[in-house]
FITI-816490 format. One record per atom (N, C-alpha, C): x, y, z; residue in three letters. Coordinates in pm, whole numbers, plus 32768, in hexadecimal, padded with zeros to 4 digits. Each point is the difference from the previous one (the first is absolute). Layout:
XYZAla;...
//
This chain:
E7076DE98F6AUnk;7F92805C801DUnk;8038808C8013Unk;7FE580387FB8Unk;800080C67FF2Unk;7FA78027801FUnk;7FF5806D807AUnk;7FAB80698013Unk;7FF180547FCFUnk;7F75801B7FC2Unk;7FF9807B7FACUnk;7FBE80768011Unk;801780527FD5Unk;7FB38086801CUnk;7FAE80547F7BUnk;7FB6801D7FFAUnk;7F9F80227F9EUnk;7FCF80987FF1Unk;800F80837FE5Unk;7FB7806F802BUnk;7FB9802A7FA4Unk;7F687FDE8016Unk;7FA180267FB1Unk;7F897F7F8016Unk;7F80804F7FC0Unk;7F777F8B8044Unk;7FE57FE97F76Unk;7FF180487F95Unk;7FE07FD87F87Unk;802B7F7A7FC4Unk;7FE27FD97F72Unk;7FF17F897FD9Unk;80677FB87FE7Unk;806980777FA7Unk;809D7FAA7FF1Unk;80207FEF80C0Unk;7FC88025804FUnk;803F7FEC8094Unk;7F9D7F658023Unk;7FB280127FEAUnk;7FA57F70801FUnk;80317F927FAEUnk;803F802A7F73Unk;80257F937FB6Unk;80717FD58013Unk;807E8046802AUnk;80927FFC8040Unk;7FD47FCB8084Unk;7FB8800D806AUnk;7FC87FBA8081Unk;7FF17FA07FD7Unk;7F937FBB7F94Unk;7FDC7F557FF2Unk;80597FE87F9FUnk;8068803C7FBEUnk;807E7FA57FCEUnk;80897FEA805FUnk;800E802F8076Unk;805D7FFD807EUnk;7FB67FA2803EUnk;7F8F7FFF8012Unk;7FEC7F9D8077Unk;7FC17F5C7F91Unk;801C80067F89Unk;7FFE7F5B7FBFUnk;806980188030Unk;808380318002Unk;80927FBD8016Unk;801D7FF38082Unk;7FA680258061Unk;7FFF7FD5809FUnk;805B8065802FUnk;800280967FF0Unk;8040806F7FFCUnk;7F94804B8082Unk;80058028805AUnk;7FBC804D8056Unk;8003808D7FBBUnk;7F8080208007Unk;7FD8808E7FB0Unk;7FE78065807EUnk;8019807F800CUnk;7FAC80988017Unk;7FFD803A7FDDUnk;7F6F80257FF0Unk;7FEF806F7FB1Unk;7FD880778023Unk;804C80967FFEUnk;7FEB80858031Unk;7FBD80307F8DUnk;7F7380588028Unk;7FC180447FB7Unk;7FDC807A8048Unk;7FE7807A7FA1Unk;7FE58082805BUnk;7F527FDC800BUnk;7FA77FBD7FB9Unk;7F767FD3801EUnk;7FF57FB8805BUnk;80098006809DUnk;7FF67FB5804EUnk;7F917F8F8017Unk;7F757FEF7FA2Unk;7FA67FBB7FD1Unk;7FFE7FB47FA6Unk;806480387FCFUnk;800B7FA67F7CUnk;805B7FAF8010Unk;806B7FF08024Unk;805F7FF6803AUnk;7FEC7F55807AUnk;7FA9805F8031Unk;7FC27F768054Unk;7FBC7F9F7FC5Unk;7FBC801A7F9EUnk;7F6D7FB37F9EUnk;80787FB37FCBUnk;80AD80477FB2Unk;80447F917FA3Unk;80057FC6806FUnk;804B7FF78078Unk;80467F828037Unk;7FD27F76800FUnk;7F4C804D8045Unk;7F9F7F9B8029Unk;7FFA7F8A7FA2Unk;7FF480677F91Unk;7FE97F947F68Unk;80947FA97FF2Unk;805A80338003Unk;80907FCE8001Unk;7FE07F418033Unk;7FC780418093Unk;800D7F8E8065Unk;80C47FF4801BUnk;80037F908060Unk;806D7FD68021Unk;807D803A7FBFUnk;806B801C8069Unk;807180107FA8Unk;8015808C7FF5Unk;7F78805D7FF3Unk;7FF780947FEBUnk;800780648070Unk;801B806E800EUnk;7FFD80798069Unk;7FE2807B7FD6Unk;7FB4803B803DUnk;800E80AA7FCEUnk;803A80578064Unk;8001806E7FDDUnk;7FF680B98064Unk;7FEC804A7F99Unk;802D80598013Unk;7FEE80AE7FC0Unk;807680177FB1Unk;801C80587FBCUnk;80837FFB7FBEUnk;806480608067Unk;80627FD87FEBUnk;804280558089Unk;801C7FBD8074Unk;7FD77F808025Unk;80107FAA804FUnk;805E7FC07FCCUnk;80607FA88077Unk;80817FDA7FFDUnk;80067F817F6EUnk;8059801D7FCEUnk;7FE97F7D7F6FUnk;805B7F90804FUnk;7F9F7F827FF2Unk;80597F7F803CUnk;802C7FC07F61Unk;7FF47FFC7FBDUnk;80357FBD7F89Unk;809780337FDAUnk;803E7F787FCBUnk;807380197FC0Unk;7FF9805C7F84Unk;7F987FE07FB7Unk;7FE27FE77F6DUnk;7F918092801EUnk;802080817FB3Unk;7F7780408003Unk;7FC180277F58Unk;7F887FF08026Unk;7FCF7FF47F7EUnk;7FC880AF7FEFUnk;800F804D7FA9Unk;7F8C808A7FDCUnk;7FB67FEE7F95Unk;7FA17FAD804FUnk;7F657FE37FBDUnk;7FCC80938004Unk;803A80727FD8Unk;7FA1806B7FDEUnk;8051806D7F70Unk;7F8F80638009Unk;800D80407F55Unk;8072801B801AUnk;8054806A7F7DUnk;80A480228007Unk;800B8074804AUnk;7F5C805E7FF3Unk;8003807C803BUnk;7FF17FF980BBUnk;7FF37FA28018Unk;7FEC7FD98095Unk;80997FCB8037Unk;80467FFE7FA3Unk;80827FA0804EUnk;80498078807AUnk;801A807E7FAEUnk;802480388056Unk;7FD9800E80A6Unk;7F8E802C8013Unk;7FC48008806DUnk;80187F9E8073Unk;7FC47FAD7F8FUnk;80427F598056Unk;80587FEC804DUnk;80707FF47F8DUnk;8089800C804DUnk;7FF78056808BUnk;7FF680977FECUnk;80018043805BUnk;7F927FD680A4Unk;7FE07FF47FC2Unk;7F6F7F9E8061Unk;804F7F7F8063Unk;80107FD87F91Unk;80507F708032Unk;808A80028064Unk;8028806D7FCCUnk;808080188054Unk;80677FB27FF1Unk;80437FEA807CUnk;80927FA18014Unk;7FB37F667FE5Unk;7F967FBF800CUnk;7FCF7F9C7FF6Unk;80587FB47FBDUnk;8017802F7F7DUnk;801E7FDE7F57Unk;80A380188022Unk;804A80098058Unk;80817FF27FF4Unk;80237F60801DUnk;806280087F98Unk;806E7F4F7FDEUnk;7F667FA27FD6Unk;7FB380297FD8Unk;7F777FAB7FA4Unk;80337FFF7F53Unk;7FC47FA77FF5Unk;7FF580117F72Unk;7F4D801E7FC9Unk;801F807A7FACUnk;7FAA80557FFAUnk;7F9F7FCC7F60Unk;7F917FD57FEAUnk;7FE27FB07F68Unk;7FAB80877FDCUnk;803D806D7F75Unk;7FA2803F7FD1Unk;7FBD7FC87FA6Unk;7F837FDE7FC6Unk;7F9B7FC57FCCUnk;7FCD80877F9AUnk;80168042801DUnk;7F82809B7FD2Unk;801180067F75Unk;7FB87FF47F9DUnk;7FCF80737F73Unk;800980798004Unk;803C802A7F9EUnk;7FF380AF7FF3Unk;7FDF801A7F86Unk;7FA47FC07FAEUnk;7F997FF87F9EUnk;7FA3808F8032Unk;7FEA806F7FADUnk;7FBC80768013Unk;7F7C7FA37FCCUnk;7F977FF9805CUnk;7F957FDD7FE5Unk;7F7180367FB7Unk;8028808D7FDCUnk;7FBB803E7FDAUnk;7FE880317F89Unk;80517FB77FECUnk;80267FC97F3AUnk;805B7FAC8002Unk;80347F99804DUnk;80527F717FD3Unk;806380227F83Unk;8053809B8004Unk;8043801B7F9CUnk;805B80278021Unk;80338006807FUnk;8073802A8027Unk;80337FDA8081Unk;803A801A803FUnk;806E7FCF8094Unk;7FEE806D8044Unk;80037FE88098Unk;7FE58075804AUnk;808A8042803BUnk;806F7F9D7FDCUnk;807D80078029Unk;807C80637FB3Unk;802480158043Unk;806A80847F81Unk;80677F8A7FB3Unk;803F80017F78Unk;801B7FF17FB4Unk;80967F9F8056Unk;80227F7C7FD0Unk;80657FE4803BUnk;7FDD7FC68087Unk;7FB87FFD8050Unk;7FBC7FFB808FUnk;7F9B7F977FFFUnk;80307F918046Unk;7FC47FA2803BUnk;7F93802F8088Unk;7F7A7FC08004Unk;7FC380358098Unk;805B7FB4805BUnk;802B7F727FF2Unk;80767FB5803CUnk;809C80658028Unk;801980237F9BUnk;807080508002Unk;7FCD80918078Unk;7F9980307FEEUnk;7FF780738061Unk;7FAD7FBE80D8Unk;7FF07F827FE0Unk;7FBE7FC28095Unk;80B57FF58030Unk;80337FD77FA8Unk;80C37FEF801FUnk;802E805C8047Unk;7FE580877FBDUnk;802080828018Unk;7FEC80358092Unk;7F747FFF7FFEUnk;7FA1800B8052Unk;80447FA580A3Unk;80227F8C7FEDUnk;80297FBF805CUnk;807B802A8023Unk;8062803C7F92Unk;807A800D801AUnk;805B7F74803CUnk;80117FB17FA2Unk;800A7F78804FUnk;80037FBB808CUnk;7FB78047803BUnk;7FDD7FAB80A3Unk;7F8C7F607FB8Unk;7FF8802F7F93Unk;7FBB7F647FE8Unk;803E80027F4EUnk;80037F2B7FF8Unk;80057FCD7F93Unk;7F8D80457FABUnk;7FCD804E7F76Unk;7FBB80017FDBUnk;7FF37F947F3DUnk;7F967FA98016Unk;7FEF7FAC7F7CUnk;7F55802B7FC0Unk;80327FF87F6EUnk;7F77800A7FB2Unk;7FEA7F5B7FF0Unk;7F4F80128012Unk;7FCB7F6C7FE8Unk;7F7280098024Unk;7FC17FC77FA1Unk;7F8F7FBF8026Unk;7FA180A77F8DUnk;801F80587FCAUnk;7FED80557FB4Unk;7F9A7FDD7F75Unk;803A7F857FD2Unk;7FD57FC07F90Unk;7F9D7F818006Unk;7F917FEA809BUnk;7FBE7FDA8006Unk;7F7B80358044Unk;7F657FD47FE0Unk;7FA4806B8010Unk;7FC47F7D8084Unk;7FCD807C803DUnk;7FA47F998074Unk;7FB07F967FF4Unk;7FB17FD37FAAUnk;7FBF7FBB8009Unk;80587F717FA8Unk;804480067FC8Unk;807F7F697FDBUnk;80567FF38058Unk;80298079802DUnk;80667FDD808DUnk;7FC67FB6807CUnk;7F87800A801FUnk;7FB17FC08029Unk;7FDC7F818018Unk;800380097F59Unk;7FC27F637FEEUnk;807F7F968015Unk;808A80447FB9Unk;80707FDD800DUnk;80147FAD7F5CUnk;7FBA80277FB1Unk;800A7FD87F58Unk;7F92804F7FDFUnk;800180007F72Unk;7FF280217F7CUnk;7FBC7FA07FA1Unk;7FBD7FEF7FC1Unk;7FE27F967FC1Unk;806A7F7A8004Unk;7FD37FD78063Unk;806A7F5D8024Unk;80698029800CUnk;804F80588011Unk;809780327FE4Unk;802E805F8086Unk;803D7FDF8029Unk;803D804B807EUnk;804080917FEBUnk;800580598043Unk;804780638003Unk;8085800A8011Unk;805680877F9CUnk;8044800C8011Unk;802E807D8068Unk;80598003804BUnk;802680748039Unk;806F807E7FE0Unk;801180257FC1Unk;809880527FF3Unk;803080508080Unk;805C7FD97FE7Unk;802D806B80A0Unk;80AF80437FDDUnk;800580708001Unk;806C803B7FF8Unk;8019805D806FUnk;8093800B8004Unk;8044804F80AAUnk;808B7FDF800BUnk;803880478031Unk;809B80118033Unk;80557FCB805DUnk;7F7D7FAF8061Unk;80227F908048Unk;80007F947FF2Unk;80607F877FCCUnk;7FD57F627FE8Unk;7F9F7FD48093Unk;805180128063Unk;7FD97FC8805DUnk;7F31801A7FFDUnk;7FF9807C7FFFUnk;7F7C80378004Unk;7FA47FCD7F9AUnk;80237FE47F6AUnk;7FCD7FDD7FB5Unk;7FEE7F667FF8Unk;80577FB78052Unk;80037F7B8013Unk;7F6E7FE48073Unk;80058063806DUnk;7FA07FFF805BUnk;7F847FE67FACUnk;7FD3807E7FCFUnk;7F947FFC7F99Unk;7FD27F717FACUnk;80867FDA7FC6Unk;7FE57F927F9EUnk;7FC37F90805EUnk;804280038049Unk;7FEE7F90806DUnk;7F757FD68039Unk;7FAD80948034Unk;7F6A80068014Unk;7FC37FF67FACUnk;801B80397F5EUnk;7FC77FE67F89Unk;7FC57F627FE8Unk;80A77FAE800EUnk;7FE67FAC7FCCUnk;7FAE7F8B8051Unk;7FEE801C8098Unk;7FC97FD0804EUnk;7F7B7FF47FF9Unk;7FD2805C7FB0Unk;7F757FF87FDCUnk;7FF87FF27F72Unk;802B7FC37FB8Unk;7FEF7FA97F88Unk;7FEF80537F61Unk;805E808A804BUnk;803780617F69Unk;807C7FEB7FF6Unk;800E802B7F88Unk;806C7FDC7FCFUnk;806280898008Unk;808A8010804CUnk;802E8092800CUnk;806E800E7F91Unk;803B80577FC6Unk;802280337F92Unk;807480838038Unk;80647FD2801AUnk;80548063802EUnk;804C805C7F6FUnk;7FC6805B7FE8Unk;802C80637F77Unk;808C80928017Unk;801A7FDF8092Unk;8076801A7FE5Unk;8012805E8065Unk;800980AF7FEEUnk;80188064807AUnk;7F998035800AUnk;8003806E8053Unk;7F5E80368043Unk;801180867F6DUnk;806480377FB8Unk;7FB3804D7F9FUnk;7FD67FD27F70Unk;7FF77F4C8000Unk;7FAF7FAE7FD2Unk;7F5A802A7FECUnk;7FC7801880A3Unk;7FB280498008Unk;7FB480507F98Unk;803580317FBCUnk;7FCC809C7FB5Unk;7FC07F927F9EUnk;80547F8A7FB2Unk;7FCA7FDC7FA4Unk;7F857FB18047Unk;7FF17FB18061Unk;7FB97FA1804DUnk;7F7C806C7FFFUnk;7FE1806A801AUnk;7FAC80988004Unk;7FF580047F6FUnk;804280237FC5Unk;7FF7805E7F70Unk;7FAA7F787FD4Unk;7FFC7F977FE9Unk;7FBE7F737FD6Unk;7F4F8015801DUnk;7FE38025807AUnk;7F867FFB8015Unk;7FD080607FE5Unk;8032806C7FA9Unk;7FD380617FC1Unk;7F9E7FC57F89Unk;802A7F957FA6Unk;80037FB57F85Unk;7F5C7FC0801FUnk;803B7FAB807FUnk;7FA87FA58018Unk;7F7F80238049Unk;7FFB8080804EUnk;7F6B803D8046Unk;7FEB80417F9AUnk;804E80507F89Unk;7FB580257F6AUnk;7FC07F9D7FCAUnk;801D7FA17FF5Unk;7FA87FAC7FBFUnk;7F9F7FCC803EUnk;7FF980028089Unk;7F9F7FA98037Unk;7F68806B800DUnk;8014806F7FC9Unk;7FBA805C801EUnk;7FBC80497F68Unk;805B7FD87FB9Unk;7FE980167F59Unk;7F777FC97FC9Unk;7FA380547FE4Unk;7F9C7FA37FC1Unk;7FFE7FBC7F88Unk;807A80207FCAUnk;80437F9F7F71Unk;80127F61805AUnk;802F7FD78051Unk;801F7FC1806BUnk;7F927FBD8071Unk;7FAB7FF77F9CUnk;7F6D7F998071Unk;80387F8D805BUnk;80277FCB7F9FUnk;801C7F838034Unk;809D801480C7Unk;800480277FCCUnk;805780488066Unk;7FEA801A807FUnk;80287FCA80A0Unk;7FBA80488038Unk;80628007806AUnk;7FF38029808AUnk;80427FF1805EUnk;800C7F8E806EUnk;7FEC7F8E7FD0Unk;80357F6D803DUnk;80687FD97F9EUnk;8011804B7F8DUnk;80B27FDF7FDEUnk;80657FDF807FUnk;805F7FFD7F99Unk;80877FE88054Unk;80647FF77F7CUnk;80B480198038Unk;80557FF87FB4Unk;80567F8A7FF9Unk;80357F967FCBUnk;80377F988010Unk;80837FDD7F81Unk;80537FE38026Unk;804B7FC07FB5Unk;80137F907FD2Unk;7FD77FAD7F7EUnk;80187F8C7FC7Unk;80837FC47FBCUnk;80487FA98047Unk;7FC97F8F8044Unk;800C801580BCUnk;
//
């Protein structure tokens, strides 16, 4: 059992909440919506906790269930909390306003700059990037389980990850170092283009990415 920590109320945060707690993982979740915030846990039931963001993080494991443009703040918000944690960036930097470009400078992982940002007082791993809320959720795909990729500079850290992953019945995918990353990012460039393409009906956002076999 891993304690986890979650920052953010939105959906990839509700869907990372009910995939930690199938694996019997104690969840909290910090949100700056203090209403909302409360409404996830309730729903959570058992197992779950909230506060505010900025409140002390009890998890080993922290998750940034929020956009790439919010990480900063966060951090800063969060403080010393996030020291000797292992830190899970999750975030897209898909420019949404045409699905045609990266919001990230050239070479630059959002993983690679939460690193930065931390200045290693924490493990930082990419994961959980290449799945959308509502399959992560469910915890499959048309009959087919999820895969996870997770890349980072720490075995130990990335083992953590795999470990909660696999506790809840995904499949984790260790792809190597954290500036792995860029490609793990540059990928969902491909794949939110298409899901958004009206060449592309059939397409939607309960995808997911998987490797066969």
């Amino acid at each position: 059992m891993t304690n986890i920590s979650i920052i953010g109320s939105g959906h990839m945060a509700r869907a990372l909440a009910t995939v930690m707690l199938r694996g019997n993982n104690p969840v909290q979740i910090l949100g700056r919506d203090g209403s909302r915030t409360r409404d996830l846990v309730e729903s959570l039931g058992p197992g779950a906790t909230g506060g505010v963001t900025g409140a002390a993080v009890t998890g080993a494991i922290v998750f940034l269930a929020i956009p790439h443009k919010e990480v900063h703040d966060a951090i800063l918000e969060i403080g010393d909390s996030l020291d000797g944690r292992v830190v899970v960036d999750i975030s897209n930097t898909v420019d949404v306003s045409n699905f045609d470009q990266l919001t990230t400078e050239p070479g630059v992982s959002a993983a690679e700059e939460t690193a930065r940002l931390l200045n290693g007082r924490a493990e930082v791993v990419k994961a959980f990037n290449t799945t959308f809320p509502t399959t992560l959720e469910a915890g499959k795909v048309g009959g087919q389980h999820l895969d996870v990729f997770i890349a980072g500079d720490s075995e130990q850290a990335k083992e953590k990850v795999s470990a909660v992953a696999a506790a809840a019945g995904l499949r984790p995918i260790d792809v190597g170092p954290l500036r792995r990353s860029r490609e793990l990012e540059s990928f969902m460039l491909v794949v939110m283009g298409l899901q958004v393409s009206p060449e592309h009906q059939h397409f939607n956002w309960d995808t997911a990415l998987r490797i066969f076999p």
